[in-house]
N, C-alpha and C positions, 0 to 999 in steps of 0.2 A: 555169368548171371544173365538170365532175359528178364523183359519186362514185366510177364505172367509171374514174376516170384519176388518181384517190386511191389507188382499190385497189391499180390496177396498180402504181403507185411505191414504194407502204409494201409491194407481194408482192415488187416486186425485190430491195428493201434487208432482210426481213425471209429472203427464199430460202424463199418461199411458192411461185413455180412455181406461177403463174395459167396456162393456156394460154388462149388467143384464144377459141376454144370455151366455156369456164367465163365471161370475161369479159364477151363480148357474145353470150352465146347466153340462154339461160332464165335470166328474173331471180329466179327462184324457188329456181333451186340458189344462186345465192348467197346467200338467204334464208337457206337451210340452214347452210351451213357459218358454224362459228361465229368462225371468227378473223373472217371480213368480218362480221358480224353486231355484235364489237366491235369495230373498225374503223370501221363506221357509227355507233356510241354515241360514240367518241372525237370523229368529226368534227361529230357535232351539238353536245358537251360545250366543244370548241374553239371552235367560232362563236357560240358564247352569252358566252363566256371573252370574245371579238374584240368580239364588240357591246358588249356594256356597257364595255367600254376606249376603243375604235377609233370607232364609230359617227359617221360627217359626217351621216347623214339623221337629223333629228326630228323627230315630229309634234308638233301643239297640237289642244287639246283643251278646251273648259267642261266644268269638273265640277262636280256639286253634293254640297258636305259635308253629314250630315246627321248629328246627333248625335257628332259629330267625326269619323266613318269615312265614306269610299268606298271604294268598288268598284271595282277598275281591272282583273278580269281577261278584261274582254272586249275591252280595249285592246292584249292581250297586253307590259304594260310590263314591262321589265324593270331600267328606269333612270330616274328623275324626274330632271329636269334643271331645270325651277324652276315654282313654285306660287306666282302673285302673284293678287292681288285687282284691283276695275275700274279702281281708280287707277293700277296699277302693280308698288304694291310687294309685294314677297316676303313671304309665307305663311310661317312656318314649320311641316313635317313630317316624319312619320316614318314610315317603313315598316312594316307590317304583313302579315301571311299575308294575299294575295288583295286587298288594298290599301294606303291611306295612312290616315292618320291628321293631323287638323289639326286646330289650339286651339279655330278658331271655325267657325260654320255657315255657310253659303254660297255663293254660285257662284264659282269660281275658272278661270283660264287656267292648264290644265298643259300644260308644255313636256315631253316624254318619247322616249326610244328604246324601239320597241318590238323584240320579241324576234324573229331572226330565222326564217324559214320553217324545218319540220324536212326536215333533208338527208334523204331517200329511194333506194333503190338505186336508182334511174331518172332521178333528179332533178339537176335543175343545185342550184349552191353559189354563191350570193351572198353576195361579201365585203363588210362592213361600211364598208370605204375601198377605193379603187382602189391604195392605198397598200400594202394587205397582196397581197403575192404569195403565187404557188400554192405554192413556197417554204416562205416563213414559214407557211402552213397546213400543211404536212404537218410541216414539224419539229415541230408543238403537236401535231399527231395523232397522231405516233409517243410523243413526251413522252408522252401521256394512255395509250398503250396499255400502255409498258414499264410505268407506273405501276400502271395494274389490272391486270398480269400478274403483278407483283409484284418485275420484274426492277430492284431500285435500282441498280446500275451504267449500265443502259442510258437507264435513264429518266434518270439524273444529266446523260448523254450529250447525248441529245437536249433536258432541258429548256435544258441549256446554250446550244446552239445555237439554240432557239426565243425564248431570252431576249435571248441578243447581237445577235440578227437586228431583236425587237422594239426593242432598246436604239437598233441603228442607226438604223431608223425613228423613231423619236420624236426625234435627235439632230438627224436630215435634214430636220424639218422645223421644225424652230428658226431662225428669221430674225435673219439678223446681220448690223448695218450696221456698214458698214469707215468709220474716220473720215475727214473732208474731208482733201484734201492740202494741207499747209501748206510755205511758201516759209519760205526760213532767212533 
């Protein structure tokens, strides 16, 4: 999905009256105009939102702690998913501005989600799972915009429907074994 077919969706339902001209001609007027200007803050805001919830890819990484702090922002993390030492076990940390924080000094294996690429007018949108449809992204985009517009009725609207959408997903992929069939 790009962001040209984001626009389009949230200009239908919003009665923005994009014409074909504005949408795929000079990407520069879209620059300008500001509804799509936050419109693209909402969908970078949403996929940040998607990744640290949603995310199946994660990197690993040696880190080295040094006076209890790293530096993780060249990793672009935005999720530690576990920090163990050479044997195995679990590190305990904590988050800090621009890194982690841990008890003791040394080289560690971090497991993490990094933060997704920033959506660009031009640019395609990488979902976090194959799971999250284009869908459920624009109900969180719209949620986000009625939010910073200020509209609570709409934004109630939509986060509803971005929420029941997530609800279902996460319900779908809950594995459930039916018991053996038993003879009487």
């Amino acid at each position: 999905m790009n962001f040209i077919k984001v626009l389009k969706i949230c200009g239908d339902i919003l009665g923005l009256n994009y014409t074909d001209e504005f949408l795929y001609g000079d990407k520069a007027e879209i620059e300008q105009d500001t509804t799509a200007k936050r419109l693209l803050d909402c969908c970078n805001s949403v996929l940040d939102v998607l990744y640290r919830e949603y995310a199946l890819e994660t990197r690993q990484t040696v880190i080295e702690v040094k006076d209890g702090f790293v530096n993780t922002q060249n990793l672009k993390l935005i999720k530690a998913v576990s920090l163990k030492d050479s044997c195995g076990n679990d590190v305990k940390y904590r988050y800090a501005s621009g890194g982690l924080f841990a008890d003791k000094d040394g080289k560690y294996n971090l497991k993490y989600v990094h933060s997704p690429d920033e959506v660009t007018v031009d640019g395609e949108i990488e979902f976090p799972s194959p799971r999250i449809t284009e869908r459920i992204f624009v109900y969180g985009v719209l949620a986000e915009y009625f939010s910073q517009i200020g509209d609570v009725t709409q934004a109630d609207v939509w986060t509803e429907k971005y929420s029941s959408a997530l609800k279902v997903l996460e319900l779908s992929s809950v594995c459930r074994v039916m018991p053996a069939r038993r003879w009487l």
